[in-house]
N, C-alpha and C positions, 0 to 999 in steps of 0.2 A: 287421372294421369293418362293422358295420350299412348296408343302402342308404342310409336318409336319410342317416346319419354321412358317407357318403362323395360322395352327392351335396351335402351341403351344404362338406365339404369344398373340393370342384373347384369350387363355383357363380361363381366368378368366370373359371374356364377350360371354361367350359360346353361348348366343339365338342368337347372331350378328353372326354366323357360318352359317345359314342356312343349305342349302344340304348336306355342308362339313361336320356338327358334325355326319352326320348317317357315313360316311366313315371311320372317325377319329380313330376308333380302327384300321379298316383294314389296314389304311397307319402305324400305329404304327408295324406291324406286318408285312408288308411289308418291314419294314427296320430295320428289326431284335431287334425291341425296343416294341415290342406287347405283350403280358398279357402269352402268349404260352413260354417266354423263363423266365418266373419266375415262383418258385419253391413254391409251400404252405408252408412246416415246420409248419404245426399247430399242437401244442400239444407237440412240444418238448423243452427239455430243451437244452442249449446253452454254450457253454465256454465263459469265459468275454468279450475275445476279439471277441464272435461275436455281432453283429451287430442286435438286436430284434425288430421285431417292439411293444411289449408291454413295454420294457425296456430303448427305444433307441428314435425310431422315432413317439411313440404316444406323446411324451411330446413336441416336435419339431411342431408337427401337430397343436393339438390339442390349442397350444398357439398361432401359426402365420395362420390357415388355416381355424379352425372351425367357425369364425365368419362369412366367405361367405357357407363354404363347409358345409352346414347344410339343414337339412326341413324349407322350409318360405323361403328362400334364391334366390338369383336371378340365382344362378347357378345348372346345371341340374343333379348334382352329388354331393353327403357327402363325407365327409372325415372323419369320425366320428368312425369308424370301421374297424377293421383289413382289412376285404375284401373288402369293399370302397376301403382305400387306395393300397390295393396290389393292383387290378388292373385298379388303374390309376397308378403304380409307375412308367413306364418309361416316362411318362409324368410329374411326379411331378418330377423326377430328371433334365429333359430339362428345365422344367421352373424355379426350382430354380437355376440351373447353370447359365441360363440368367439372372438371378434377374428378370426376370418378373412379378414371384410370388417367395410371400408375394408383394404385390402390394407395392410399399413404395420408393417416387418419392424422397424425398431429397436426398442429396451429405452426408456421414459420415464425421463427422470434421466442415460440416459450420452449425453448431447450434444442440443444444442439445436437442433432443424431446423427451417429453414419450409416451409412449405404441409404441416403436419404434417397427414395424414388421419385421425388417432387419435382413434377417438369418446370423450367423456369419460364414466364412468361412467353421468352424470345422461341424459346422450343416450340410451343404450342400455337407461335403466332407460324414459325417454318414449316410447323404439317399445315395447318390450314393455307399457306400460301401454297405447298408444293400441290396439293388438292386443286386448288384454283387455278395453276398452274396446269393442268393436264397429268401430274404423277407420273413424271416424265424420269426413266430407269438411270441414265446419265451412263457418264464412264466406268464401264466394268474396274476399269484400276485404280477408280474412289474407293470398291468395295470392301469394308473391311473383314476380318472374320467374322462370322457369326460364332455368341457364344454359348460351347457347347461343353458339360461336362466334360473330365479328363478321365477315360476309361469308364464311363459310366456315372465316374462320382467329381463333384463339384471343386471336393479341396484334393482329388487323387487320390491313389489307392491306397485303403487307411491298413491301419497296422493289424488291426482284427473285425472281421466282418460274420456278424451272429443275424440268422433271421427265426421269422416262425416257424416250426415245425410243418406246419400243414396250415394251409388258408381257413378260414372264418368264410361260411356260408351268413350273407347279409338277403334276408327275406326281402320280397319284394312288396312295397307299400309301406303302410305304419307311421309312426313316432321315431324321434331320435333316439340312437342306442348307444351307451355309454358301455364301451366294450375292452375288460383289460386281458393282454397278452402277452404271457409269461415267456421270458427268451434267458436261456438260461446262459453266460459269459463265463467260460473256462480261462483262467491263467492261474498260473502255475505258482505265481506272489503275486503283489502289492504291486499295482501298477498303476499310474496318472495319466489323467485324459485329461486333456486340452482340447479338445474338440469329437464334436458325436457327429455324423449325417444318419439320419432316417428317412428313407424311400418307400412308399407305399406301394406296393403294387398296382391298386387302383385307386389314385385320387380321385377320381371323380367321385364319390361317394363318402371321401374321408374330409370331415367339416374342419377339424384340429387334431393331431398330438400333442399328447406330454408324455414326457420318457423320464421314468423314476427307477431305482433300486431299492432292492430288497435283499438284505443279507441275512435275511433267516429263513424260514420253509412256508410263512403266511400262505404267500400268492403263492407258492406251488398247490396247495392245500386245497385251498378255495378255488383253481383251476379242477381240479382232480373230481370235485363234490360238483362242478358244475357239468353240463352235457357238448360237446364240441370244445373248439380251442378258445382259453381265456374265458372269464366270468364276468358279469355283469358288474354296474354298479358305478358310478362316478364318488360316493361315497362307500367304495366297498372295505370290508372291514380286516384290510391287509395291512402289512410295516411296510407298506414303500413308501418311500421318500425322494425329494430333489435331492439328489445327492450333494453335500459339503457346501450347499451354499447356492448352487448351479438352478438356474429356471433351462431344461431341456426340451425346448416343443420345436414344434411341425405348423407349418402353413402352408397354403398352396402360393407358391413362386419364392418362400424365402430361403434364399441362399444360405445355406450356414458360414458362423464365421470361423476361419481355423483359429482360432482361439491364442493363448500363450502358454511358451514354458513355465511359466513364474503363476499361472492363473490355473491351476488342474485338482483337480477333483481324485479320490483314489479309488479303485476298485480293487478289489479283496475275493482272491479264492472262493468259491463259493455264494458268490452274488449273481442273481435273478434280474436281469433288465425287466420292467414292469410298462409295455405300452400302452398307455390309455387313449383309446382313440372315441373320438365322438363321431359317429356316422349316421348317415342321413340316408336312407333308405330310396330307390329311385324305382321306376315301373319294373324292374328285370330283377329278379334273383340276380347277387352279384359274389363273387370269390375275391376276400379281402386277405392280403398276407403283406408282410415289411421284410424287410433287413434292415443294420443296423451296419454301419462303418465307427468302428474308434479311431481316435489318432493318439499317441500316448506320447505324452510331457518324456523330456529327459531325465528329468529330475523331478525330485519332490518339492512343491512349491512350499517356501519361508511362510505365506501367510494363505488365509482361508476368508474367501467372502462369507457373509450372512444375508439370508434372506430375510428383510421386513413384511409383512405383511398386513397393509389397512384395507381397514370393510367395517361392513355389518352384515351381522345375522338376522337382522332386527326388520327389514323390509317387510313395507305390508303397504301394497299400494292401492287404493281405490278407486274403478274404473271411474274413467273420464279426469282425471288428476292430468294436467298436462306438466307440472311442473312440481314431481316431490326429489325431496335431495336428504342424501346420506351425508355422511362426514365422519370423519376419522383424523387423529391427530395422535404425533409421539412426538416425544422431546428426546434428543440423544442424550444419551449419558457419554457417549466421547466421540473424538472427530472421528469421520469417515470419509470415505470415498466412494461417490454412487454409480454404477456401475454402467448398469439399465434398466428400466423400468417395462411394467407387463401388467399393463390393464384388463380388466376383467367383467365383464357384464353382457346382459343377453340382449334379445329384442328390441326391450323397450327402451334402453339406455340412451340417455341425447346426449348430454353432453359433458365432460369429464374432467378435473381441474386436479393438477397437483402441484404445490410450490413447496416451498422454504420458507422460513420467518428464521429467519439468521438474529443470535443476540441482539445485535445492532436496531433491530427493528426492519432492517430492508428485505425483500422479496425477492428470493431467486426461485424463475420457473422451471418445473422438473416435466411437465405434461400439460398440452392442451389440445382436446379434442370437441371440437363444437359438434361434430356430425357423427357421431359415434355409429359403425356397423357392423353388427355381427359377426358379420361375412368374411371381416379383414381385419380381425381381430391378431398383433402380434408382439412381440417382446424390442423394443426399443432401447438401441447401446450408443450408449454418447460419445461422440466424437472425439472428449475430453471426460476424464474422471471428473464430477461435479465434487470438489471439497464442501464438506459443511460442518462447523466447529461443534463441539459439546457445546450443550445448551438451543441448537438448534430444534425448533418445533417442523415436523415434515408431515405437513397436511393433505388430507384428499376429501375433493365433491365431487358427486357424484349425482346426476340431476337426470328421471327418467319421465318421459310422458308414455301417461297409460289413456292418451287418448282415444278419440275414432280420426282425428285427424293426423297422427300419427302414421305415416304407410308402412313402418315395420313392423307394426301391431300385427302380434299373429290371430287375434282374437277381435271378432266381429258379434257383435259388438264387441267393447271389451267386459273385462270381470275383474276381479281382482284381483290381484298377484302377487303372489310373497316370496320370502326366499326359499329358496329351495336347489337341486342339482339337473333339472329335468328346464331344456332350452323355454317352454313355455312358463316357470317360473323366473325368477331373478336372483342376481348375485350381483355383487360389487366390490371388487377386492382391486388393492394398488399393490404389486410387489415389487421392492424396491431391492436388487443387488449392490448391495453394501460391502465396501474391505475395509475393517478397522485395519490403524495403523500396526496394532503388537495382538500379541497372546495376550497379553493379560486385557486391554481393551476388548477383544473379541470375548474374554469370559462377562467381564462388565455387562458389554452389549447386551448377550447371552440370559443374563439372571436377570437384565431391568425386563428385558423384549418378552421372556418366557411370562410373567406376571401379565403385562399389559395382553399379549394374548391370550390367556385363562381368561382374563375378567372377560374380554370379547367373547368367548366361548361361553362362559357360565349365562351372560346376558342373551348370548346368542338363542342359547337352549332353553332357558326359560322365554322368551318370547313363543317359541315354538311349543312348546309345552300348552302354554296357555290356548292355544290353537286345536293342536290336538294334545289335551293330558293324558291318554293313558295310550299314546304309543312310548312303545318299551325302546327303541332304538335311539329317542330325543332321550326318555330316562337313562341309559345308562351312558351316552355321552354327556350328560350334565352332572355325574356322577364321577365320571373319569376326569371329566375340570374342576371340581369340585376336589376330588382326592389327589388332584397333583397342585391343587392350591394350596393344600392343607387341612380342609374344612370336612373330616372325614367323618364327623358321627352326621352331615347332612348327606354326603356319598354314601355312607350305607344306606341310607333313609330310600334315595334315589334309587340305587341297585333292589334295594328288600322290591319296590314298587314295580322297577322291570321285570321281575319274576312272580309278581305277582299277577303282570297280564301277560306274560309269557313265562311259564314253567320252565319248559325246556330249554330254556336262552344258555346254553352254557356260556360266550363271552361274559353276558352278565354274570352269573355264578360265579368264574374264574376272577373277576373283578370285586367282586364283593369279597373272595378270599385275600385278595394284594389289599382291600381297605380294612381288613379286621386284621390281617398281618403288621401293617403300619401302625394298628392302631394298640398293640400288645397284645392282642387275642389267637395266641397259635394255636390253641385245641380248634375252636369254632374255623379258623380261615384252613388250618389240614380239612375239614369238614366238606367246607366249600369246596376246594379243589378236588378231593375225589367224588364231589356229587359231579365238577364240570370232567371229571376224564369219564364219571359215566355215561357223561351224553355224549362226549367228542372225545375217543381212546387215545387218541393221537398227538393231540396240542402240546407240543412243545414246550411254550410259557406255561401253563400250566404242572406240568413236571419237574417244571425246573421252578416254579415259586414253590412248590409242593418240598421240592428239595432243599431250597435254603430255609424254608420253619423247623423243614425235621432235622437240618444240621444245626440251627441257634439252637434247639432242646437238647443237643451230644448225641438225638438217637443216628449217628452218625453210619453206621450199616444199612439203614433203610435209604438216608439221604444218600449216599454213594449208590444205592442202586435206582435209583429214580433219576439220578444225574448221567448213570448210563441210559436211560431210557432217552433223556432228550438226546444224547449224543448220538444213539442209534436212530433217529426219527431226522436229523438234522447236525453232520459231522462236523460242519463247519461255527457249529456254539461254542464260540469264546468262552463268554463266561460260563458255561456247562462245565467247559474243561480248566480253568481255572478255578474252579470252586472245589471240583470234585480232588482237582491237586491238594486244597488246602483239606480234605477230608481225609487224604490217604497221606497226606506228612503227621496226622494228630493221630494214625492210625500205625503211623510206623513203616508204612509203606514209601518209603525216600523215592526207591527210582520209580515206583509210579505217579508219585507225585509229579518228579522231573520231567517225565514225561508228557503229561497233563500239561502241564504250565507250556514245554514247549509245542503240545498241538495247538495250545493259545494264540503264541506269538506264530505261529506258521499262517493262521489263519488271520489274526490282527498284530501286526510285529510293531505298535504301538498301545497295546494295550497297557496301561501302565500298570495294572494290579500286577497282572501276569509276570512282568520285567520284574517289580518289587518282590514278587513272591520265592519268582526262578534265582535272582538276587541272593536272597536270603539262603535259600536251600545250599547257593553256590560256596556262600560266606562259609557255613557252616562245615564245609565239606575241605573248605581251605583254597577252592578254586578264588582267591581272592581278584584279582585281575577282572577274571569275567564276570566276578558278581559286579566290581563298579560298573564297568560298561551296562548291564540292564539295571544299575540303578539312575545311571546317568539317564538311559532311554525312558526312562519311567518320569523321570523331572521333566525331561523337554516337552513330552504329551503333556503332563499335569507339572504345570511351574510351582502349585500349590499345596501339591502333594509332601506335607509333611512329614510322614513318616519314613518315604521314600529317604527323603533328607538325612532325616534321623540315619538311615542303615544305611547309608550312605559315607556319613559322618564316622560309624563304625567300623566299619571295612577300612574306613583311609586310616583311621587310629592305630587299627592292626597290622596294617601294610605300614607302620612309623611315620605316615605324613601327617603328624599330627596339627599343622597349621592349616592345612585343607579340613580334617576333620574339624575341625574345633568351627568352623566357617560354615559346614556343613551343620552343626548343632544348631548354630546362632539362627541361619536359614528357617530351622526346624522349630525353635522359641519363638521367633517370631510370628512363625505360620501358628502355633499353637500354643498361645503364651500359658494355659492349665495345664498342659500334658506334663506330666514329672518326669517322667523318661528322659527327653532330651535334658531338661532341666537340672536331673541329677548328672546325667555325662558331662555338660559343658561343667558345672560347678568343680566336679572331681578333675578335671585335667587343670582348670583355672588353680586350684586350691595345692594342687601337689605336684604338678610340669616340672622336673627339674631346671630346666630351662629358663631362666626368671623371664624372659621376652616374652612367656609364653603365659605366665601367673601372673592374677590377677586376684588377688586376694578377696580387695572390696566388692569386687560384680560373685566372686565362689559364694560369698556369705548369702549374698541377696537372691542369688537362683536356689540355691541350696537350702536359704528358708521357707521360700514358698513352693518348693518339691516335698519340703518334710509337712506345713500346712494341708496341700492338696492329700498330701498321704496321713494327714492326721496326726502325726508323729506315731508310725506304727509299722515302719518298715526298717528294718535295718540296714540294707546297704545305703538307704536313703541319709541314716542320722550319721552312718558313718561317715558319707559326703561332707555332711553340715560340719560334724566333729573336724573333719578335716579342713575345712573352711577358715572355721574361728582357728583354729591354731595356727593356720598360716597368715592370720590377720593376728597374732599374738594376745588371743585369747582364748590362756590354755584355760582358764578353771572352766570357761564355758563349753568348752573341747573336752575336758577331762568328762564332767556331766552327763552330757550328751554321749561321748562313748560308751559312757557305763550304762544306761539304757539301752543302746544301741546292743550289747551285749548281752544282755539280759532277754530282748526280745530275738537275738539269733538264737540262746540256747533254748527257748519256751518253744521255737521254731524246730529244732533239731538240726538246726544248718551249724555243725559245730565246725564246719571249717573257715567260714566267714565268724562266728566268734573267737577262733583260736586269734586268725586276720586282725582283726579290731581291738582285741586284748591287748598285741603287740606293739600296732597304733596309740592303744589308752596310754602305755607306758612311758613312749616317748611325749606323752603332754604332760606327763602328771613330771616328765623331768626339764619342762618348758622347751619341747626342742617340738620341731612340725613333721608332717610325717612329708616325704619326695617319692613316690614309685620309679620303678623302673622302667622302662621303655621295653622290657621283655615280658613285663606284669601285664595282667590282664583286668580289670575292675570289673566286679560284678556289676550287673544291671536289675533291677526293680521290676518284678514281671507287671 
């Protein structure tokens, strides 16, 4: 490759030039394309058919170029100005004749994006004629504005702006550093983003962001244990996440989009922004720091994208392979709407295919990338929502040469390469931003996607395994896929082996205790857990799984005080303070229950445990009113929430609406067609409603005998249900019967007030009449 060829190659990663960018003019001018054989024209006016650059080539510019070619920018020259651009023009003519620049890796035709940077033809033929032309400046009163940030920031000045504490010292020399930076977001509630900006402070050395959260104390943690700001690790072993669905990254020149009201993400009291930057170290010691712009939704948005993700873990390429390819494929379980897509692959990566296989058989393209570059690597949103019906197959190839003829080969010769997180091995992932159309399709999505990814993981880490077997870090993530598959006597198997080439692993310890917890073993997984606080006093999750084995065994004083330990380590634990609520109601402790439940909802005011639980406390206190409303909150998060239903269904029975209740039951049977609970309430209002609109004699009989089946026939308010069933179906001898057992196991019981109840009952069958409660009665319920 020729120097021009290869300077105008990199002209968009200009600090990767080294020596070469001081010569860069010279070679231009050497080959008769240098700054000396173009002509000023400033100040004059022009015939139509010339060629201006205020009239012609600044709208050109200024749309496809000013978001790298600017001050702040990671490149060493603007494009912002007449004489900017004149003399770089025989270089902006090479590179847009390559398509080099305007950086913009998809294929025309295979999917429709916006803020497409792709010059048209006619564009690219206008710079090279205004070039050929002399670059002649034209009428100042062609010129339009150049575009520049508004206040700094690109969507305006956003609603809360968080940055790093203190800048990241970036050494001078080395390998790529995958560097995360903990920024911690104060508000005061729940509030939705619709759009994020992140500003690096020095680009030039920052290759990508991704911007994740964290709502527990991880990344604080793992900051704290490391030395300077932020902790290493592209795989580091923190809870952030893309928040609600959202892919959040950083390029150098991409514009963010202000996003929508209806499309927002929430952040929550107590959450951590998590910046992971991949930086590229250059000749100078360098001081790396961001800020962070939110813009925040009006509203809480109706629905929630998902993220898909295709790949392999499974890469293992052998030098000189010019053409090996991945593949990946999922079939939806219901229609969606694709949002945008965010390729992923290193170096060696050529060239990149994602489509649809739609029921019908026909091909909708979602990505095509023949030249795949590292360098320009970014998240791609469609012009138009791409619909794709259930049943669609959404596939990805991925096709990398680990040749010598390859020029992005970082390796000379080459070697081998596998997957891995470090820019000189490989990856390959297709993430696709997905909006199912409801809540219940989003859980569908949820429970098929969550499977298909495990098997990718479990495959993933056995590949790697077999590479290196006894590193402990592939052991105990094929342990953690493995234990959230189900498959938990082979995740102990995996964890026992992680600690057996590293002792002191307490993640693995702390994991072996959640796989002997899940698996009925609460002596051995308490075990585990105080072996990992003795290595790491602090861990949160591990106090708090410590805490729910010692509350399932009732030793319920030790779990309360282990559940104040997470809460002291980490205030903003949900579930910490919802569990230890439900320790201190069986303890008798009411208002600190209530109180528990509501530091819950302060912190997640959808938590649906928390809403059911505060609910109930409310019911029973006679706050009726307010318990429906947190039961209702507790259904809208979980539509499947059963029991929710269930108390639900109870409260409205108490408050007399008993046709809401009775709706509320049906909801509940259906979600749980074995639970006797509901089973028995809907029977007994069916079997005795004075109401007859309201009874239903034949459905009382039929809930009523598979409540008394599930209970064996060994509960009494149960048989008294049934009792009352058949009699209102006018079958008293099997009413009378069934009473008299019914009574018989309340006095063996000592509940001699439900026997006195049901004696009363037995009376009126044995004189063929049915029993009607009152609407001021209360029916007992089946613990």
């Amino acid at each position: 490759m020729s120097l021009l060829s290869r300077g105008l190659y990199e002209i968009g990663m200009w600090n990767n030039l080294g020596p070469l960018k001081h010569s860069f003019a010279a070679a231009l001018v050497g080959l008769g394309l240098g700054t000396a054989a173009v002509g000023c024209g400033a100040g004059t006016r022009s015939p139509a058919d010339t060629v201006t650059f205020n009239r012609d080539i600044a709208p050109i510019v200024f749309e496809h170029c000013a978001a790298c070619h600017r001050p702040g920018e990671s490149t060493p020259f603007g494009l912002l100005t007449y004489d900017e651009v004149r003399s770089m023009a025989p270089a902006v003519v090479a590179a847009t004749e390559s398509r080099r620049m305007p950086p913009w890796l998809p294929e025309a035709g295979r999917g429709e994006f916006a803020d497409d940077r792709r010059l048209s033809d006619e564009e690219i033929l206008q710079i090279r004629r205004w070039v050929e032309q002399g670059a002649i400046q034209g009428d100042s009163a062609d010129l339009p504005s150049a575009p520049i940030p508004r206040e700094g920031w690109w969507l305006g000045e956003p609603d809360r702006v968080v940055e790093m504490p203190a800048p990241y010292m970036l050494e001078a020399g080395g390998g790529d550093v995958f560097r995360n930076f903990v920024i911690p977001v104060s508000v005061s509630g729940s509030r939705y983003v619709r759009a994020v900006e992140l500003q690096p402070t020095n680009p030039k050395v920052v290759h990508h962001a991704v911007m994740m959260t964290d709502r527990t104390s991880a990344s604080r943690r793992l900051e704290r244990q490391d030395t300077g700001p932020g902790f290493d690790g592209m795989f580091a072993a923190s809870e952030s996440q893309s928040p609600d669905g959202f892919i959040l990254g950083w390029t150098p020149g991409k514009i963010p989009h202000e996003g929508f009201d209806g499309l927002a993400w929430r952040l929550v009291p107590g959450t951590d922004l998590v910046v992971q930057m991949h930086l590229r170290p250059i000749g100078t010691r360098e001081a790396v720091g961001a800020r962070v712009g939110f813009y925040f939704a009006d509203a809480e948005p109706d629905r929630y994208p998902y993220l898909l993700t295709l790949g392999s873990q499974t890469i293992d390429i052998p030098p000189g392979v010019a053409e090996y390819t991945v593949r990946d494929e999922y079939v939806l379980p219901v229609d969606v709407e694709v949002l945008s897509v965010y390729p992923h692959a290193h170096y060696i990566g050529k060239e990149m295919q994602a489509f649809a296989r739609l029921p019908d058989g026909s091909v909708e393209w979602l990505l095509h990338i023949t030249d795949w570059d590292f360098n320009w690597q970014d998240e791609y949103r469609y012009a138009a929502p791409v619909l794709l019906p259930k049943g669609t197959a959404v596939v990805m190839e991925f096709t990398y040469d680990n040749s010598a003829a390859n020029p992005r080969n970082p390796n000379t010769p080459p070697r081998r390469v596998v997957y891995g997180p470090e820019s000189t091995d490989e990856m390959g992932n297709l993430f696709l931003q997905v909006l199912p159309q409801t809540s219940d399709d989003f859980a569908t999505l949820n429970r098929s996607f969550a499977l298909k990814y495990l098997d990718g993981q479990i495959e993933g880490f056995e590949h790697l395994l077999r590479l290196e077997p006894n590193d402990p870090l592939w052991r105990n993530g094929l342990g953690n896929a493995l234990r959230l598959r189900g498959d938990l006597d082979r995740a102990i198997a995996e964890y026992r082996a992680a600690l057996a080439a590293k002792p002191d692993y307490a993640q693995a310890r702390y994991n072996l205790g959640a796989a002997l917890q899940a698996r009925g073993d609460a002596a051995q997984a308490i075990e585990q857990y105080r072996q990992a606080l003795a290595l790491d006093p602090d861990d949160p999750s591990t106090h708090y799984n410590l805490a729910n084995t010692l509350q399932s065994l009732g030793r319920l004083d030790e779990s309360a005080a282990e559940y104040r330990r997470v809460i002291a380590i980490e205030p903003g634990h949900a579930n910490a303070h919802n569990n230890i609520g439900n320790t201190y109601r069986v303890l008798g402790r009411l208002q600190d229950a209530m109180t528990h439940y509501q530091l819950a909802l302060d912190v997640a005011p959808n938590h649906a445990d928390a809403n059911n639980n505060l609910g109930n406390l409310l019911a029973s206190q006679g706050h009726l009113d307010s318990a429906v409303g947190h039961f209702e909150r507790a259904i809208a998060t979980n539509p499947n929430f059963a029991q929710a239903h269930y108390n639900l269904g109870s409260t409205l029975n108490l408050m007399n609406r008993i046709p809401e209740g009775v709706e509320a039951f049906r909801r509940a049977v259906r979600l749980e067609p074995n639970w006797p609970v509901p089973l028995f309430g809907l029977a007994w209002i069916l079997a005795t409603h004075p109401d007859r609109s309201l009874r239903n004699p034949r459905e009382a009989v039929v809930f009523a005998e598979r409540a008394a089946r599930l209970t064996e026939n060994r509960h009494p308010a149960v048989l008294d249900a049934l009792a009352a069933a058949y009699a209102a179906n006018d079958e008293f001898e099997r009413a009378s019967d069934v009473a008299a057992r019914a009574v018989q196991l309340a006095n063996a019981a000592e509940q001699d007030d439900l026997a006195r109840a049901i004696n009363e009952r037995l009376a009126l069958y044995r004189q063929g009449r049915p029993y009607r409660f009152r609407t001021t009665d209360r029916a007992g319920v089946p613990e």
